[in-house]
VOGU-3710 file (C-alpha; in Angstrom, 3 decimals, decimal comma):
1> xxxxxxxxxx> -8,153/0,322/1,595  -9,745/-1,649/4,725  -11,928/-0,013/7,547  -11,755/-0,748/11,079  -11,031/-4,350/11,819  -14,216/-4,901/13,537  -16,135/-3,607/10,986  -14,519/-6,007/9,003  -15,615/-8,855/11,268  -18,864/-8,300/11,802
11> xxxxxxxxxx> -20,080/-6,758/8,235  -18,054/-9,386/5,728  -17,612/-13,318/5,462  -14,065/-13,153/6,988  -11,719/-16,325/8,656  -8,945/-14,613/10,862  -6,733/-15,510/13,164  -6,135/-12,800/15,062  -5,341/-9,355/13,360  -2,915/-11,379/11,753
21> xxxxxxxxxx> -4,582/-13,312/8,861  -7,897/-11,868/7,821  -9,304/-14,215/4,618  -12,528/-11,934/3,064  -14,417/-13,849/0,816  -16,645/-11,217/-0,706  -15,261/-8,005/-1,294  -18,244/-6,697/-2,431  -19,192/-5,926/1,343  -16,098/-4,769/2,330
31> xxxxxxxxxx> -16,649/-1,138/4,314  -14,957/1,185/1,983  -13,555/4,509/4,132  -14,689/7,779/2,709  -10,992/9,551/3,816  -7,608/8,970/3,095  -6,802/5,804/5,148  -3,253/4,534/6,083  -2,989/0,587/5,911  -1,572/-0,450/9,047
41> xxxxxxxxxx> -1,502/-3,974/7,249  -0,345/-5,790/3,584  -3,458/-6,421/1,315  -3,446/-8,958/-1,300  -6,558/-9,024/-3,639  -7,896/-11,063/-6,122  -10,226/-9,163/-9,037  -12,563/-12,220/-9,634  -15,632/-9,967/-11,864  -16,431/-5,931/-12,255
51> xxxxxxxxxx> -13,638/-3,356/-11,329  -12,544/-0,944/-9,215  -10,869/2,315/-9,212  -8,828/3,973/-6,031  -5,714/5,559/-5,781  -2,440/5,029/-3,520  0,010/7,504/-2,550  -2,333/9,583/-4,748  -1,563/7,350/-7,894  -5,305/6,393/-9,304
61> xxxxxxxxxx> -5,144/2,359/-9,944  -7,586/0,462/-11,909  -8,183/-3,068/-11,111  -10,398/-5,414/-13,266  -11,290/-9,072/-13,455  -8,063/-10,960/-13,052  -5,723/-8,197/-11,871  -4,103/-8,752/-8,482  -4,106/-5,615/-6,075  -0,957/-5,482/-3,332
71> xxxxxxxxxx> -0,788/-2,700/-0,851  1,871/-2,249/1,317  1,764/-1,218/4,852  1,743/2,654/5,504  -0,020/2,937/2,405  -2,161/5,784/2,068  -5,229/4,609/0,049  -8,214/6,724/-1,100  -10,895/7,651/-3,895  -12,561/4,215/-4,362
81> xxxxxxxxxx> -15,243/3,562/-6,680  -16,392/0,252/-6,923  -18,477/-1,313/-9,754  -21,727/-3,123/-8,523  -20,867/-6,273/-9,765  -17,456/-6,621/-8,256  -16,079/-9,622/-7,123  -13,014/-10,519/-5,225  -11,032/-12,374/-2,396  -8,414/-10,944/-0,110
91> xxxxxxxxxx> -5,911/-11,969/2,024  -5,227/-9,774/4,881  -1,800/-9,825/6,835  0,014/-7,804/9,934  3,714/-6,855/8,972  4,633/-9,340/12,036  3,226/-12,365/10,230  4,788/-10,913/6,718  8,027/-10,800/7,850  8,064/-14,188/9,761
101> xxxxxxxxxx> 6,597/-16,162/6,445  9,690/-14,078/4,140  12,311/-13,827/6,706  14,737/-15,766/4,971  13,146/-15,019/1,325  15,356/-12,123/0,123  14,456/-12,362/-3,532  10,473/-12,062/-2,482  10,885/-8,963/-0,215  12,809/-7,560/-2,853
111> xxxxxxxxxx> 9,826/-8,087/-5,258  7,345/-7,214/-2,730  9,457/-4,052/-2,811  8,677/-3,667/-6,909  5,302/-3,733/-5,690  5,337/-0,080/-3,959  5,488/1,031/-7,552  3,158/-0,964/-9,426  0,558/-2,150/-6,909  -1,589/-3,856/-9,676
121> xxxxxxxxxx> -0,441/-7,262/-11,268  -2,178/-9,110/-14,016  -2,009/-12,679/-13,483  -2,344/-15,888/-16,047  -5,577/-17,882/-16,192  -3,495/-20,674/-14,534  -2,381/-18,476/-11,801  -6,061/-17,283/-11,104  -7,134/-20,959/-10,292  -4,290/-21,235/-8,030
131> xxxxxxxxxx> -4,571/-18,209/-5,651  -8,627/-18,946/-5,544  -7,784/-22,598/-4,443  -4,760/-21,916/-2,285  -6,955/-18,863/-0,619  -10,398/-21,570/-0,280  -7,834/-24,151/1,727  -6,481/-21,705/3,732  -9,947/-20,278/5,029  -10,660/-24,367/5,291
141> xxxxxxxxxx> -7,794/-24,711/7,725  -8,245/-21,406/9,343  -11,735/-22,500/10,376  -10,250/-26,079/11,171  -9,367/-25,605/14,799  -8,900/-29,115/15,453  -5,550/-29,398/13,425  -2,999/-29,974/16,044  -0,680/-28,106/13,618  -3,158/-25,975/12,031
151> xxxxxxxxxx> -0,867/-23,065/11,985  2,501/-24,429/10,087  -0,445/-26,099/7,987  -1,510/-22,565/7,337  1,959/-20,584/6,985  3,282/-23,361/4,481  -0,124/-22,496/2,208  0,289/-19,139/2,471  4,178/-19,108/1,164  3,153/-21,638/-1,661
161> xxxxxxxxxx> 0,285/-18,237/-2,369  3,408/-15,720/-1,914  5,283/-17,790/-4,604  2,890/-17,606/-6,832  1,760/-13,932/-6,198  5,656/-13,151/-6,459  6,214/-15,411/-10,179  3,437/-12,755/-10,995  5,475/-9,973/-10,061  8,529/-11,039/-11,296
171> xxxxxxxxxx> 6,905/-11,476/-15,341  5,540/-7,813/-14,275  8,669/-6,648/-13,717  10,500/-7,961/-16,556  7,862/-6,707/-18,828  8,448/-3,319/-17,803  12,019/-2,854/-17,437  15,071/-2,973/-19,781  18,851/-2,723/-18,716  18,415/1,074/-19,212
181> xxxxxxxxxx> 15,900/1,088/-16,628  16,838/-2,008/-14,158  18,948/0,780/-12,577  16,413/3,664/-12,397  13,994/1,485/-10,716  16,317/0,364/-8,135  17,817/4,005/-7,573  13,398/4,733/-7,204  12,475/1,857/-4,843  15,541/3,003/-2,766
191> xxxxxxxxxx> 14,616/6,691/-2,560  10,968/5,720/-1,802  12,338/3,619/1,246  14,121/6,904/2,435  11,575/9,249/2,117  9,380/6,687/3,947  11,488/6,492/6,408  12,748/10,465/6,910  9,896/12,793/4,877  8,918/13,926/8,490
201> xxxxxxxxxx> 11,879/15,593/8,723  14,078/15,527/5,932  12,657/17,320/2,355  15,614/17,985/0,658  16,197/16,486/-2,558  19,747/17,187/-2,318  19,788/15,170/1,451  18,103/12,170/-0,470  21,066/11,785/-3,134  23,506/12,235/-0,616
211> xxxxxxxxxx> 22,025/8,943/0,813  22,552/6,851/-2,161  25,951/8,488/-3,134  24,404/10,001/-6,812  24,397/13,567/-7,448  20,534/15,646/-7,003  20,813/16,110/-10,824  20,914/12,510/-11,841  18,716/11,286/-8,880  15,686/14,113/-10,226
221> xxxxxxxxxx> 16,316/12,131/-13,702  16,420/8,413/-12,643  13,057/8,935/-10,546  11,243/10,672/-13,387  12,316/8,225/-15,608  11,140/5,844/-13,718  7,951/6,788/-11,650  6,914/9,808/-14,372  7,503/12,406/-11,224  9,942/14,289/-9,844
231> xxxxxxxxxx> 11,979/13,416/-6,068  9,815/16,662/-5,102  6,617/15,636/-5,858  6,929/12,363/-4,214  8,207/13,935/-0,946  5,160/16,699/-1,642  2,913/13,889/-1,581  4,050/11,507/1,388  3,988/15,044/3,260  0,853/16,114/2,383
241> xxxxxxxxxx> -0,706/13,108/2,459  0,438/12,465/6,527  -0,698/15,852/6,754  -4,202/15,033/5,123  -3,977/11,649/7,085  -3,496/13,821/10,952  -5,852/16,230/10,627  -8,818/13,998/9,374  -8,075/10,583/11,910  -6,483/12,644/14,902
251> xxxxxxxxxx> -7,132/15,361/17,562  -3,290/16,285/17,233  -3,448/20,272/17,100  -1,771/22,080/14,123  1,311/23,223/16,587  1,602/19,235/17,185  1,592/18,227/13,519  4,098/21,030/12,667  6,284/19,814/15,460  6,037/16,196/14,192
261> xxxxxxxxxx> 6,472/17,240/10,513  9,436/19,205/11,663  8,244/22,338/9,952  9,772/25,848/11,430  6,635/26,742/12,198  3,186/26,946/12,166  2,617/29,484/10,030  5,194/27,851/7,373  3,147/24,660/7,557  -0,231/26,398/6,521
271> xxxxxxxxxx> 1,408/28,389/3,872  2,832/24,769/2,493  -0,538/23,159/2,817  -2,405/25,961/0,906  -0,555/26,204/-1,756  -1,245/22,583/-2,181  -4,717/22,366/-1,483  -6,118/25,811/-1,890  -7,244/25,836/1,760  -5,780/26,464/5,564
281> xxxxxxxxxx> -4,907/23,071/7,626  -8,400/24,652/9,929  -10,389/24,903/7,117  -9,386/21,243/5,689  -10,314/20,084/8,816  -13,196/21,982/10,086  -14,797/21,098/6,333  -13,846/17,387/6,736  -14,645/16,969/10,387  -18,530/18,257/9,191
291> x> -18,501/15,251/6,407
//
């Protein structure tokens, strides 16, 4: 959902330390990309006033005033419209500083994990004041170099934030799921880890339920009970969407992304994107490359 860091920096009213804690204070001016971007960090965001529209993983999400937007690194985020009168904070963090602040927090990665599926949370009025005041003292301390321990000062904020973004989550998730479906949304959030991890070179439904033990039949019905698509679709889309992702941000040849998508050839790749897309790889980026 984020532009180039530095555009960041120099275009919004952003604290950071680093690339590793980015506080924006007016979304409004956020640059917006105009392709399909991968987030290379998490995003936490804070619908103060207005709304917005985009999609992830090509799922459209609406966000209005008091909904909380998450997006996980390697999203792929794109189609954003954005209502004149938005408002909103955010809370930008590398997957370095993540995984130091949760290390020993299994319950919160694991609902951080919930949040690959449903990447907008409504929060309580209660819950609004405290993110807004937990996210205006962090910015304080940020910009508080003198703090001899500025940054434990900073991490312990941020975790007190995480527990309240993740009591969010939690109420989410118990709104949405019933025993029935406790177990189809863990069998989903496991399958989307694997295909994360292996769509480049494994598209076989059938490889996927070998990896959690269950049989292709009752994998097929356990993610379209619980994500409204099918394991093929999903794997489609993280394909496509890497595809989509190569041939608009990188010079990498189509003989390159075939060998990295581990597709048996090059002429099997364009056949795969067309049918998806209606166009040739060399079209999609000759006509995107002229945008």
């Amino acid at each position: 959902m984020i532009a180039d860091l530095n555009q960041i920096y120099r275009n919004c009213d952003a604290a950071h330390i680093g690339d590793d804690l980015i506080l924006l204070s007016n979304l409004s001016r956020l640059p917006i990309p105009t392709e399909p971007r991968r987030s290379e960090h998490i995003i936490v965001a804070l619908c103060l006033h207005g709304k917005a529209q985009f999609s992830v993983d090509t799922k459209e999400r609406i966000v209005k005033e008091g909904d909380l937007i998450i997006i996980q690194r390697d999203r792929v985020t794109d189609n954003y419209m954005l209502s004149s009168d938005l408002r909103g904070i955010a809370m930008i963090w590398s997957k370095e500083f993540f995984d130091e602040l949760v290390k020993d927090m299994h319950e919160l990665r694991s609902l951080f994990l919930f949040s690959r599926i449903h990447a907008v949370v409504r929060l309580t009025p209660e819950e609004i004041e405290d993110i807004v005041a937990i996210f205006s003292f962090v910015k304080m301390k940020v910009l508080d170099k003198t703090n001899k321990f500025r940054q434990e000062l900073i991490r312990s904020l941020i975790t007190a934030g995480i527990y309240t973004v993740c009591n969010a989550i939690f109420r989410e998730q118990a709104t949405l799921m019933n025993n029935k479906t406790s177990r189809a949304e863990e069998i989903f959030m496991q399958f989307i880890t694997l295909v994360e991890e292996n769509f480049r070179q494994e598209r076989r439904v059938m490889w996927y339920a070998e990896q959690l033990n269950i049989t292709s039949k009752y994998l097929s019905e356990t993610v379209k009970q619980a994500s409204q698509q099918t394991p093929n679709v999903w794997i489609d889309n993280y394909v496509m969407l890497e595809i989509r992702v190569l041939l608009r941000n990188t010079s990498k040849s189509i003989k390159e992304i075939t060998e990295d998508l581990n597709f048996p050839t090059q002429s099997f790749l364009g056949k795969y994107f067309k049918e998806r897309m209606g166009i040739s790889p060399k079209e999609y980026r000759k006509k995107h490359t002229r945008e």
